[in-house]
N, C-alpha and C positions, 0 to 999 in steps of 0.2 A: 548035738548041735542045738543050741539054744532057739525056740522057735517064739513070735508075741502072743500065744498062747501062755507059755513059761511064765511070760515076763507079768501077764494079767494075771494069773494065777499066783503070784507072789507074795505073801503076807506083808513084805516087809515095804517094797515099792508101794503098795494101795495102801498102807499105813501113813505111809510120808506124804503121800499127794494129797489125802483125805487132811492129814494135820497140817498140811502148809495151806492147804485150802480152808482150813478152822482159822489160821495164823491171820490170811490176807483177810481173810471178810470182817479180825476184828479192828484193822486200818482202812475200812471201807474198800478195797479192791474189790472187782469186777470177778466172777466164779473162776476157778482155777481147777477146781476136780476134777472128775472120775469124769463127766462130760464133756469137757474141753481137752482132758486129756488123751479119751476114745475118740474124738472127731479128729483130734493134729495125727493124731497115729494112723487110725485110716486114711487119713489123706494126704499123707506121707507117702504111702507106700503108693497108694494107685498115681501120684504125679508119676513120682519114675516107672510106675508098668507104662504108662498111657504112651511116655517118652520111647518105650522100647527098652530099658534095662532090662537086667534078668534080675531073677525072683529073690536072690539070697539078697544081692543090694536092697530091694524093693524092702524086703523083710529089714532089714538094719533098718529102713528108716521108720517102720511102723515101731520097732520098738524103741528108738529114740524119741519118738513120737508120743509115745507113753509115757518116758521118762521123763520128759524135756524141764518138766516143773517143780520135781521132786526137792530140788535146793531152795524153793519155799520153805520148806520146814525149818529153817536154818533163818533164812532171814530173804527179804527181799532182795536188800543190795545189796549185788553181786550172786543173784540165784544162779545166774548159769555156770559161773567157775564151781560156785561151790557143788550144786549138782552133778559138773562132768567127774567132781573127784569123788562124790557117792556116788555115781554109776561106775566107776572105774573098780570101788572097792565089793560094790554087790554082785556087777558081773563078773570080777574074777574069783568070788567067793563060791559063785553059782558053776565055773567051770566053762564059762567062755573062751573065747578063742581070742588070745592076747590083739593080736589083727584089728577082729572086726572091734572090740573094745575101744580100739584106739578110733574107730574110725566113729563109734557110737559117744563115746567122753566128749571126741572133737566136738561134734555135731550138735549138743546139749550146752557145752561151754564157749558156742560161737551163736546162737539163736537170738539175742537178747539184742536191740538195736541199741545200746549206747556203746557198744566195742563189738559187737560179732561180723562175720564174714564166713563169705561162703564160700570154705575151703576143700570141700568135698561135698560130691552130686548128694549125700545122706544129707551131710547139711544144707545145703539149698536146697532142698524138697522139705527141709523142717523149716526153716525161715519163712517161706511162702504158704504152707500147709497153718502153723501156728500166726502168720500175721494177716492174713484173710479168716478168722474165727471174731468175726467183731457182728454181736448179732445182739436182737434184745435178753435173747434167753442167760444170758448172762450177766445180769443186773441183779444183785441181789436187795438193794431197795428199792420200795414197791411204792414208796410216797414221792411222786415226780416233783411238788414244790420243795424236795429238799435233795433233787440229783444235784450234783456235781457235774463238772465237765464231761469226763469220762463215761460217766450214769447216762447220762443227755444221749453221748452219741452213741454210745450205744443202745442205746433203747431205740434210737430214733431211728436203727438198720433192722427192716422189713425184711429184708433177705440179703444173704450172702455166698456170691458160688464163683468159687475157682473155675474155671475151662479150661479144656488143657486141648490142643489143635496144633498135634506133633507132627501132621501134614505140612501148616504152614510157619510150625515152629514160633508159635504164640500162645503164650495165658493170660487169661483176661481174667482178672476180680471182677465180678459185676454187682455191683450195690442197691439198691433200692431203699430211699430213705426216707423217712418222713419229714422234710423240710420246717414243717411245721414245729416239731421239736427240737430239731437241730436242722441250720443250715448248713448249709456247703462246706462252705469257708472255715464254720470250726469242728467241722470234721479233717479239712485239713493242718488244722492247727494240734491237732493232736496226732496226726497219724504221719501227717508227710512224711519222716524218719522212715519208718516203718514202709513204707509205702515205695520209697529211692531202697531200702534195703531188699527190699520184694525186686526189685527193677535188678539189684544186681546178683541177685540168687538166678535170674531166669536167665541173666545174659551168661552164669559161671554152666547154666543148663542149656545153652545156644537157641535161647528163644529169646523173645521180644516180650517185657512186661507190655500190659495195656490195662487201665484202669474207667470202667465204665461206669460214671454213677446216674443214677436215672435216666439211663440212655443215650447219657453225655459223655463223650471221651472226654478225658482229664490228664490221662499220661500215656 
């Protein structure tokens, strides 16, 4: 049984995430590695423990969680189809279990908000886990008079933390942002998408999106 240990330990996986992450930084994208790809994966998996899943679910979603990006290497549009179909060929190569494959391929080729859907609990623990990772540490231009949109609001997110409150069957993103760099408004101008797809990943996990930015509800 394939554990995210396996999947870290893969030459072939950290080759593609590291080279799609070479790929996007030379079209100015926002980090996409080995640190984005460790934080979606951990926090993959602990949404569904917090939820009460068991552990082998929990486990699929860390290691989709890992994968979720690797179809960078390939090209941007359309990273997540293409992705699901390198994970489909590395995990059966590796000896996976045709099942959970299907349930990890899914998971990876529905994440992206201009088509994905959260068509299994792995996948709405990667939707929510990968679109609450919006921090400064992931900017890789350092000259602020020549951010971009995306640069701006990101940079401009002081902290970022999912809560998961399977008591009252609520997650909250909580935001803290520097207004000063970026207001409100065009953080939701980039994100809203993302933000209605977060809302319908928690409702496919019987909670209540809640979005708090500087203390403010918003959703």
């Amino acid at each position: 049984m394939l554990t995210i240990q396996d999947i870290k330990d893969d030459p072939i996986i950290n080759a593609f995430i590291v080279k799609g992450n070479q790929h996007l930084g030379v079209m100015g994208f926002t980090d996409h590695g080995k640190l984005h790809t460790s934080l979606v994966s951990a926090l993959s998996q602990k949404i569904l423990l917090d939820l009460g899943y068991d552990h082998r679910t929990a486990e699929l979603a860390a290691i989709a969680g890992y994968m979720h990006d690797i179809g960078n290497v390939i090209n941007r549009s359309g990273h997540s189809q293409s992705g699901a179909l390198m994970a489909l060929s590395i995990l059966t190569h590796m000896g996976m279990d045709p099942a959970e494959i299907a349930i990890i391929s899914a998971a990876i080729g529905n994440h992206d908000e201009g088509n994905g859907q959260p068509i299994h609990v792995v996948a709405a623990a990667l939707i929510l886990a990968d679109k609450s990772h919006v921090h400064r540490n992931r900017v890789r231009n350092t000259e602020m008079v020549s951010f971009e949109i995306h640069d701006r609001v990101n940079y401009a997110v002081e902290s970022s933390r999912l809560l998961i409150d399977a008591a009252e069957g609520l997650i909250t993103m909580n935001l803290t942002i520097d207004i000063t760099i970026c207001p409100v408004m065009e953080y939701f101008e980039i994100f809203l998408s993302r933000m209605l797809m977060c809302r319908r990943a928690a409702e496919f996990l019987d909670c209540k999106f809640s979005l708090i930015i500087n203390g403010v509800p918003f959703l």
